[in-house]
C-alpha positions as CSV (number, residue, x, y, z in Angstrom):
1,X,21.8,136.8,87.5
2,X,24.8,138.3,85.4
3,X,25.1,136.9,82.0
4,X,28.4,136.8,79.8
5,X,30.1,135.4,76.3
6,X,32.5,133.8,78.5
7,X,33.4,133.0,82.0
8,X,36.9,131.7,82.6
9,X,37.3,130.1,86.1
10,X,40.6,130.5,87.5
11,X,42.7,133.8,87.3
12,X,46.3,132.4,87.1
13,X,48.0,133.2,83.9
14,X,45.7,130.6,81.8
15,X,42.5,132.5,82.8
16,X,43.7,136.3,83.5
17,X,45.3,136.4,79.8
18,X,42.8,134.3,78.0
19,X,40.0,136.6,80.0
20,X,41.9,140.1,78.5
21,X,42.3,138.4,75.4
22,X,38.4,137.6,74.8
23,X,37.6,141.0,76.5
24,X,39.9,142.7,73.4
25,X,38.3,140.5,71.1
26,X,34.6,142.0,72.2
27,X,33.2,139.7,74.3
28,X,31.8,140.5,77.4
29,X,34.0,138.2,80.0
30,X,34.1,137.3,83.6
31,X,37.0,135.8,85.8
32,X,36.0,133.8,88.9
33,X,38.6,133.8,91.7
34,X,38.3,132.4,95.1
35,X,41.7,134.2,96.5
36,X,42.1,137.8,98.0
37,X,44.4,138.3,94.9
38,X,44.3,137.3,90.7
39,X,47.7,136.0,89.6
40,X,46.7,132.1,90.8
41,X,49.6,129.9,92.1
42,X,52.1,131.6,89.7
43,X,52.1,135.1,90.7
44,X,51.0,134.4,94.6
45,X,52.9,131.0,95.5
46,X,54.9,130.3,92.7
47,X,57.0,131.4,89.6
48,X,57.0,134.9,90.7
49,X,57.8,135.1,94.7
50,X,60.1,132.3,93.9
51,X,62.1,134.3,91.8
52,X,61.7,137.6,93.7
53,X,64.0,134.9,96.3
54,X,66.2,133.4,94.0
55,X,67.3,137.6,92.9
56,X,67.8,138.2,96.7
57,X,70.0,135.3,97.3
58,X,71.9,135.8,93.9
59,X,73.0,139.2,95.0
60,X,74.0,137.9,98.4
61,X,76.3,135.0,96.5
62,X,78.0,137.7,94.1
63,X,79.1,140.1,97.1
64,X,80.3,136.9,99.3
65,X,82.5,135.1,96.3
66,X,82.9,137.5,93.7
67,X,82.9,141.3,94.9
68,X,86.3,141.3,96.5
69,X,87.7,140.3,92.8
70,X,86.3,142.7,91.3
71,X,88.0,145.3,93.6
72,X,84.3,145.7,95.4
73,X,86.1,145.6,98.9
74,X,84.2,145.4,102.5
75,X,82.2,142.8,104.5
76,X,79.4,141.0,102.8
77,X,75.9,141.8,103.6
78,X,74.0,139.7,106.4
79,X,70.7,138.5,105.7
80,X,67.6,139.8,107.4
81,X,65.2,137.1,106.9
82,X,62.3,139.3,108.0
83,X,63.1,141.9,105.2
84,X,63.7,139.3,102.2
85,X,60.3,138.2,102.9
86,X,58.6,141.6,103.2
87,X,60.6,142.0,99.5
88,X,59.2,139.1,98.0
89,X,55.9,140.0,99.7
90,X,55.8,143.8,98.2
91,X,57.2,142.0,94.7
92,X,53.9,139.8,94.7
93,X,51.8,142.6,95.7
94,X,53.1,144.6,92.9
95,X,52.2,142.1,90.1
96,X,48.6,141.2,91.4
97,X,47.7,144.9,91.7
98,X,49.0,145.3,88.0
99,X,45.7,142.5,87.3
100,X,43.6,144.4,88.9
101,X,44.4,147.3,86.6
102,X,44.5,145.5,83.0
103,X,40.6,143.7,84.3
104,X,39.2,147.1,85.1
105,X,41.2,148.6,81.6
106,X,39.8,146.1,79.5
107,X,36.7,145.4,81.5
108,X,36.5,141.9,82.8
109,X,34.2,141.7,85.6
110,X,35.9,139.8,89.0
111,X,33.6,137.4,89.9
112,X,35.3,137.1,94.1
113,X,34.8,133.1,95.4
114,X,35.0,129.8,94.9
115,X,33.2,128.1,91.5
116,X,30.9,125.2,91.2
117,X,29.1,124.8,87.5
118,X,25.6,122.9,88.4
119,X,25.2,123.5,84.2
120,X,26.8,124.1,81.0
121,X,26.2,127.5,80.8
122,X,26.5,128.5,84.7
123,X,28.6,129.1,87.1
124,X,27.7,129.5,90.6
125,X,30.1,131.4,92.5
126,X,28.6,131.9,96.1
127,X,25.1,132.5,96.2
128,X,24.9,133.9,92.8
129,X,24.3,131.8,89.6
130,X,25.8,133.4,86.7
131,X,24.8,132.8,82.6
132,X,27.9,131.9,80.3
133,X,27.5,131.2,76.6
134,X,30.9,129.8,77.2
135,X,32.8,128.5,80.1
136,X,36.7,127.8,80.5
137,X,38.3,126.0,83.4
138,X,41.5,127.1,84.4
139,X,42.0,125.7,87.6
140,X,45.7,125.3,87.4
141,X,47.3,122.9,90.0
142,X,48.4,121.8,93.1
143,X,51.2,120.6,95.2
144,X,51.4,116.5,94.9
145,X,51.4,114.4,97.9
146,X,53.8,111.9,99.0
147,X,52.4,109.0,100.4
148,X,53.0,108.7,103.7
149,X,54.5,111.9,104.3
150,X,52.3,114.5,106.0
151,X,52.6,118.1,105.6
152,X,52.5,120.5,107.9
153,X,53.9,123.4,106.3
154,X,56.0,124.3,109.1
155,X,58.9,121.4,109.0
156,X,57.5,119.3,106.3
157,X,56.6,122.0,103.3
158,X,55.1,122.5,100.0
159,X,56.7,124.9,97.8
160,X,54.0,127.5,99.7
161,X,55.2,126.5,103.1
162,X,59.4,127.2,101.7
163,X,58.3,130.7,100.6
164,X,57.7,131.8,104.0
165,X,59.3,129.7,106.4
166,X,59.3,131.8,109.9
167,X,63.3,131.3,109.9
168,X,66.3,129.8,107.9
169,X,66.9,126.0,108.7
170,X,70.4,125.0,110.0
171,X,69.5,121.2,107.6
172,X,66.9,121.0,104.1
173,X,65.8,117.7,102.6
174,X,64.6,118.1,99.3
175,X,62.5,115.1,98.2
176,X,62.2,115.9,94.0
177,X,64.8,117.0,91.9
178,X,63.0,118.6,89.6
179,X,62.5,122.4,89.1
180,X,61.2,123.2,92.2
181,X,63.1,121.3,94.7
182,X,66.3,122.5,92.8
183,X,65.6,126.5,92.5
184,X,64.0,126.5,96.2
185,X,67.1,124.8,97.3
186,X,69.5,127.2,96.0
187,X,67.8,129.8,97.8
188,X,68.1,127.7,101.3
189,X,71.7,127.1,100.2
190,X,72.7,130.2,99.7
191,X,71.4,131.3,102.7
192,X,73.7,129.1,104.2
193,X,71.3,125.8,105.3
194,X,73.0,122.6,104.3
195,X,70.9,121.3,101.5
196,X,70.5,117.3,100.1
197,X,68.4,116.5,97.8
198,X,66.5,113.1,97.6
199,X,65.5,112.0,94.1
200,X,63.9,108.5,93.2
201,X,65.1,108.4,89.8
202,X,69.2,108.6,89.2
203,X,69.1,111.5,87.3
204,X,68.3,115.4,87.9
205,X,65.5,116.9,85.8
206,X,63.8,113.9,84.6
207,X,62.7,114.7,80.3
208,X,65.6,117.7,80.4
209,X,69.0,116.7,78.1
210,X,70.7,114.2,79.8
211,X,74.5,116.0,79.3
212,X,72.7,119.0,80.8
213,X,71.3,117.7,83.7
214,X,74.8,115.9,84.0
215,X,76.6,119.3,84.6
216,X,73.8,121.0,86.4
217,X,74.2,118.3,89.2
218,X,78.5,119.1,89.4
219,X,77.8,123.1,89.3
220,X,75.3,122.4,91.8
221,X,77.5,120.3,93.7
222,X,80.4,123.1,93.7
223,X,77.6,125.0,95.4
224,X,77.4,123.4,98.5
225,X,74.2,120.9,97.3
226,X,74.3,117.4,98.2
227,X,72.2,114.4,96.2
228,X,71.2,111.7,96.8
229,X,70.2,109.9,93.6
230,X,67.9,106.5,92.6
231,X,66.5,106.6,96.6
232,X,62.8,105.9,97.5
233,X,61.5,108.0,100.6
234,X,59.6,105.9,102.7
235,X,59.2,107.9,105.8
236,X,59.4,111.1,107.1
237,X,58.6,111.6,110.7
238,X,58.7,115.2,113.0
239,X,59.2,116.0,116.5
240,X,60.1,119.3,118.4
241,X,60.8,121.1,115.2
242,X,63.0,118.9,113.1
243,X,62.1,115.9,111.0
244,X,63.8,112.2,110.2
245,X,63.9,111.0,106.5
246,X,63.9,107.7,105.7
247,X,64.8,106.6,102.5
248,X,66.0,103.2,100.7
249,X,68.0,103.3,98.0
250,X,66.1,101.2,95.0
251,X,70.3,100.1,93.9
252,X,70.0,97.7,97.3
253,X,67.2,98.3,99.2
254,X,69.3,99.9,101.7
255,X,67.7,102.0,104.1
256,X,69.6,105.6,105.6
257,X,68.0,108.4,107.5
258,X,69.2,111.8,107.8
259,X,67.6,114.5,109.9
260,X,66.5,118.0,109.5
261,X,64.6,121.2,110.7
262,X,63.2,121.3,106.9
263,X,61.5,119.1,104.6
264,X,60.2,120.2,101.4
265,X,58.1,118.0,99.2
266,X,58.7,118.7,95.9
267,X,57.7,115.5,94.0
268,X,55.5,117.4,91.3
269,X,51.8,119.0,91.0
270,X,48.2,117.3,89.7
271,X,45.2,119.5,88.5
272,X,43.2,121.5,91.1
273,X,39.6,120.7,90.1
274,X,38.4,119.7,93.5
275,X,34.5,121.6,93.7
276,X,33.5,122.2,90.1
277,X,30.9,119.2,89.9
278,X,32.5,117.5,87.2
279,X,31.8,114.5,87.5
280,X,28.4,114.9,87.8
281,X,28.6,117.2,84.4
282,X,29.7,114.4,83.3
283,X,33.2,115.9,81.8
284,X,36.0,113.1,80.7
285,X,38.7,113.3,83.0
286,X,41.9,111.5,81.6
287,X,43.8,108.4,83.8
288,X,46.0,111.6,85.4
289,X,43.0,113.2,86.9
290,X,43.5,116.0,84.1
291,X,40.6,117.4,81.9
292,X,40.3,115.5,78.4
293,X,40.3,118.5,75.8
294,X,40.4,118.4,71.9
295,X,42.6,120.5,70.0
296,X,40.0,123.5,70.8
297,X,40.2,123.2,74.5
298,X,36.6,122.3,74.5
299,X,35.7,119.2,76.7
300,X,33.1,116.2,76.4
301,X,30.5,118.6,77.7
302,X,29.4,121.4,75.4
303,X,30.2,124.7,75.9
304,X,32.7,124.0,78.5
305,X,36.7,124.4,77.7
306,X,39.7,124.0,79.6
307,X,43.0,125.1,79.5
308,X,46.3,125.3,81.7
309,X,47.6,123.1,84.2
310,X,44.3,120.5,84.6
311,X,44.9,119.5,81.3
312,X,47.8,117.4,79.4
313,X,50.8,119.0,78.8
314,X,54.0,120.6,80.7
315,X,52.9,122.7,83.8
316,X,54.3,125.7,83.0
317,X,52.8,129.4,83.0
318,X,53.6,130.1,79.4
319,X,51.8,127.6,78.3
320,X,48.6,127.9,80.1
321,X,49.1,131.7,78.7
322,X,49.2,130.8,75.5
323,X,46.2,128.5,75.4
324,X,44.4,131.2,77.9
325,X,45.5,133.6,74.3
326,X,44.0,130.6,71.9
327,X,40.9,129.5,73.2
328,X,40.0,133.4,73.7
329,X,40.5,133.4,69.7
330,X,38.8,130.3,69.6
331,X,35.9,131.5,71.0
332,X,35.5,134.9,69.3
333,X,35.9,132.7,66.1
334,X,39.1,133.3,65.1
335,X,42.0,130.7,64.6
336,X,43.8,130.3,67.9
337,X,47.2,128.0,67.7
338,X,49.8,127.0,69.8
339,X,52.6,125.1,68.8
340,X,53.6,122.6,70.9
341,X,56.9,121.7,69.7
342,X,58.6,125.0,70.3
343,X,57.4,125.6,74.6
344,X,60.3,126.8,76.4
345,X,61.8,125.5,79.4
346,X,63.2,127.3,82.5
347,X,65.1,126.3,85.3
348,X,65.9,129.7,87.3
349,X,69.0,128.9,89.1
350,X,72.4,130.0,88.6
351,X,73.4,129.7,86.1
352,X,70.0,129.0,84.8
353,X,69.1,125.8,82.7
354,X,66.6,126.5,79.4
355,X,65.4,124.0,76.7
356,X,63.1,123.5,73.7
357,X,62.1,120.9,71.5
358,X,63.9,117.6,71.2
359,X,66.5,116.3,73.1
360,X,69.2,114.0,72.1
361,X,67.8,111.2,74.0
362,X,64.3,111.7,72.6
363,X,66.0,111.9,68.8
364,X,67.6,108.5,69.3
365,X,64.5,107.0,70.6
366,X,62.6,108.2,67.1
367,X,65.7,107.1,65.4
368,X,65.8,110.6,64.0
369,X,69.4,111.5,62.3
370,X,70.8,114.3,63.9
371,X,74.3,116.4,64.6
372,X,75.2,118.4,67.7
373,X,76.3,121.9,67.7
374,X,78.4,122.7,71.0
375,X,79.6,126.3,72.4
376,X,80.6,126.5,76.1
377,X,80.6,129.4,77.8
378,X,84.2,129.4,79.0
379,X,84.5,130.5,75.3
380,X,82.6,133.7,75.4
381,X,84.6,137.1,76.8
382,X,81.4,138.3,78.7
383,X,80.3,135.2,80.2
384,X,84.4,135.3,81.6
385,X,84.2,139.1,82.6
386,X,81.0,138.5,84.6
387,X,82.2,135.5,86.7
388,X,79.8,133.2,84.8
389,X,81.5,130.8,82.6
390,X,80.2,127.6,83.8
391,X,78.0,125.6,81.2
392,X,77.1,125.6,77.0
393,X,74.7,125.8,74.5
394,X,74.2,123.0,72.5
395,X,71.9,123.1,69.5
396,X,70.5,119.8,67.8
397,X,70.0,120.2,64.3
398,X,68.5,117.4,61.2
399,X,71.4,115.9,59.8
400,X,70.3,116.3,56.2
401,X,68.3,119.8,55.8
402,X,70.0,121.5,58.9
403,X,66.4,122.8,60.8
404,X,67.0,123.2,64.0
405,X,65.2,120.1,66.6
406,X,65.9,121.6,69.9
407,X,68.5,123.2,71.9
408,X,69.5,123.3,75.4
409,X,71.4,125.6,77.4
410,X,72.9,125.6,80.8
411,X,74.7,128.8,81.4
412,X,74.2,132.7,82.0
413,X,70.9,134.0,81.0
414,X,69.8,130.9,79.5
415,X,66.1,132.1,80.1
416,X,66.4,134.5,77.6
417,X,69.2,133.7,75.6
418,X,66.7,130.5,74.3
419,X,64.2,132.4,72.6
420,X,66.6,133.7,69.9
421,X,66.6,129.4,69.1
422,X,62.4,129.4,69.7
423,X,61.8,132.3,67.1
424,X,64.0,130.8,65.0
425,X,62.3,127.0,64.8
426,X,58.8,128.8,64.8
427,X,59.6,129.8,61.4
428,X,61.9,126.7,60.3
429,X,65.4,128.3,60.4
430,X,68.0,126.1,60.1
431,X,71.1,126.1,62.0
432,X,72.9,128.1,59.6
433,X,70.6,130.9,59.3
434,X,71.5,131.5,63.4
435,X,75.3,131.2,62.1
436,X,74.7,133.6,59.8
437,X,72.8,136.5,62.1
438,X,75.4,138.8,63.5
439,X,75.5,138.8,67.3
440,X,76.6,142.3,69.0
441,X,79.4,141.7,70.9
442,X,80.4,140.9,73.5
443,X,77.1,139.5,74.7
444,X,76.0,136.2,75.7
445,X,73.8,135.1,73.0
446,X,77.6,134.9,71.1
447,X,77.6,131.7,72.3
448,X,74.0,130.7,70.8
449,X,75.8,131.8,67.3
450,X,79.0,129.8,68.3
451,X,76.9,126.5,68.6
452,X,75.3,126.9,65.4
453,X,78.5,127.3,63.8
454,X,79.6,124.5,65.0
455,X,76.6,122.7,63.5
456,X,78.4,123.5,60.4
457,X,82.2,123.9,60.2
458,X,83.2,124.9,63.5
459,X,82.7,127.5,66.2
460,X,85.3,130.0,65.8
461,X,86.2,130.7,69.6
462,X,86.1,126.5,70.4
């Protein structure tokens, strides 16, 4: 029997950073991990094959609308299927190696398999019952499921079954037009399927800025995607490779069907915690089927802690990282924090949507004064040269003391143009001090400056 500070269960970003970050702090650490591969569904299922697809099918969108302006003359590229996958394949291979090398750098023991915890201070994985002055759950999550729709992952898919569908489908449904449904199908509709999306509520990107989500859905539109807004699937039934969708729309009760060879399920994930013996630890579980935590990660049980996705809060990788980072700290007795307020946002399309902090509809709600700052891109010289003009930055700032609330960002880079807004509300800037930060130009994150200045007395290039 092996005996450790800390186990963390779960090696997706949570529990492979949290388990480096207690290893550098001097604990002796394990990581359980029932896969052939760490990384969890991010790195083997998830953010990064995802995105490894959504680069492919970029490139193939440039050479096929914009190449031939740009004096780039010659027939675009065909796709070979077989070979984007064996890309996106080699891409995940390369990450979940690069694991394997920081656990043996900073000594974290793998434990391979499945966990149960028959105690507060073990973990059985297998046969073998392992000590833990510490244990940290991070399980992550799992695909929801529709009811009445079963999965088979070869018409009717999870976002698993889309990353490796054996060929590309001639029709997609998309049931969920949230981030999942929308980035997997702009990859199928760049590839050249014809794409509709099915959403129950009449609105894109449900908790996103409503003017953002707005323009997403024409940009997306001028794509080639289809929606279908405020409609309740009630069906969806296979045979001989292609499926029927049924759906009502909630406006009139209504009912349509439309066919396809593809169905992906994206209506959102729950927490994975199926096996650990929970219940019969004893641990609270919240109505959501999440792990109740306090503001330490640590549970109703002693000694056990949880972090990530199977606890409350957005399902996003950064943010099981950053808790993976604090209750590391906690543990090793030092202070670990993470702000809430200032959690990023990503939706990796093109042109990519990004947010943080409050939105305008959420301001209103707390009947919080307020004034908008608004830059779009059509404004900014690079955004024009590179063919990607489409969207703005809008920045929400207090009406009195000018510190920034959030700010939202549909456009070009949008994933990385929004940390320049996170930095600055971690440390309380105000609009103005953006306003005032030179910008190199031309670049971009102009436009960030732009739409603080216009928080003020105007954007210059508006």
């Amino acid at each position: 029997m092996a005996s450790y500070d800390v186990i963390f269960i779960g090696s997706g970003p949570g529990g492979y950073v949290g388990a480096i970050r207690a290893a550098q702090l001097g604990l002796r650490v394990a990581c359980v991990e029932g896969r052939e591969t760490l990384g969890g569904t991010c790195l083997n299922v998830g953010c990064i094959p995802s995105k490894a697809l959504l680069h492919a099918t970029h490139q193939l969108h440039e050479a096929q609308h914009n190449f031939a302006a740009m004096g780039l003359k010659g027939k675009a590229p065909s796709v070979d299927w077989k070979q984007m996958l064996s890309y996106k394949d080699e891409v995940i291979g390369q990450n979940t190696k690069g694991i394997e090398f920081l656990f043996k750098k900073n000594k974290v023991d793998w434990l391979k398999g499945w966990a149960s915890i028959p105690a507060p201070d073990q973990v059985k994985v297998g046969d073998e019952v392992h000590e833990a002055r510490r244990i940290v759950i991070a399980t992550g999550s799992e695909s929801s499921p529709l009811r009445g729709v079963e999965v088979d992952e070869k018409v009717v898919l999870t976002s698993t079954g889309a990353l490796e569908l054996g060929r590309i489908p001639r029709r997609m449904v998309v049931i969920g037009g949230g981030v999942i449904g929308l980035e997997m199908g702009s990859v199928y509709a760049r590839l050249g399927a014809e794409v509709t999306v099915i959403e129950y509520l009449d609105r894109l990107i449900p908790g996103n800025d409503g003017e953002v989500a707005k323009a997403f859905q024409r940009i997306l539109q001028k794509q080639g995607l289809s929606f279908v807004l405020g409609a309740a699937v009630q069906e969806v039934a296979t045979a001989k490779g292609k499926a029927r969708v049924t759906y009502a729309l909630r406006k009139d009760d209504s009912t349509h069907e439309i066919e396809a060879e593809a169905v992906l399920v994206a209506t959102g994930r729950r927490p994975f915690v199926d096996g650990l013996g929970l219940e019969a630890l004893g641990v609270k579980m919240t109505e959501r089927g999440q792990i109740a935590v306090d503001r330490h990660y640590a549970t109703s049980v002693p000694g056990i802690h949880a972090i990530g996705d199977c606890i409350p809060g957005p399902m996003l990788a950064h943010k099981a990282e950053d808790e993976g980072m604090a209750v590391a700290e906690i543990l090793a007795d030092k202070a670990g924090h993470v702000n809430y307020g200032v959690i990023p946002g990503v939706i990796y399309t093109h042109p990519e949507v990004a947010s943080v902090g409050e939105t305008e509809e959420s301001l209103k709600e707390a009947g919080h004064a307020y004034k908008v700052g608004k830059f779009s891109f059509m404004g900014n010289r690079r955004a024009k040269a590179n063919f990607a003009a489409d969207g703005f930055v809008k920045i929400l700032a207090d009406k009195q003391t000018d510190r920034i609330l959030g700010a939202h960002i549909i456009g070009p880079m949008a994933g990385d143009l929004i940390h320049e807004i996170c930095v600055a509300m971690e440390f309380g800037a105000a609009a103005e001090d953006l306003a005032r930060t030179c910008h190199a130009h031309p670049t971009y994150s102009e436009a960030v400056r732009e739409a603080a200045l216009a928080c003020g007395d105007g954007a210059i290039h508006a």
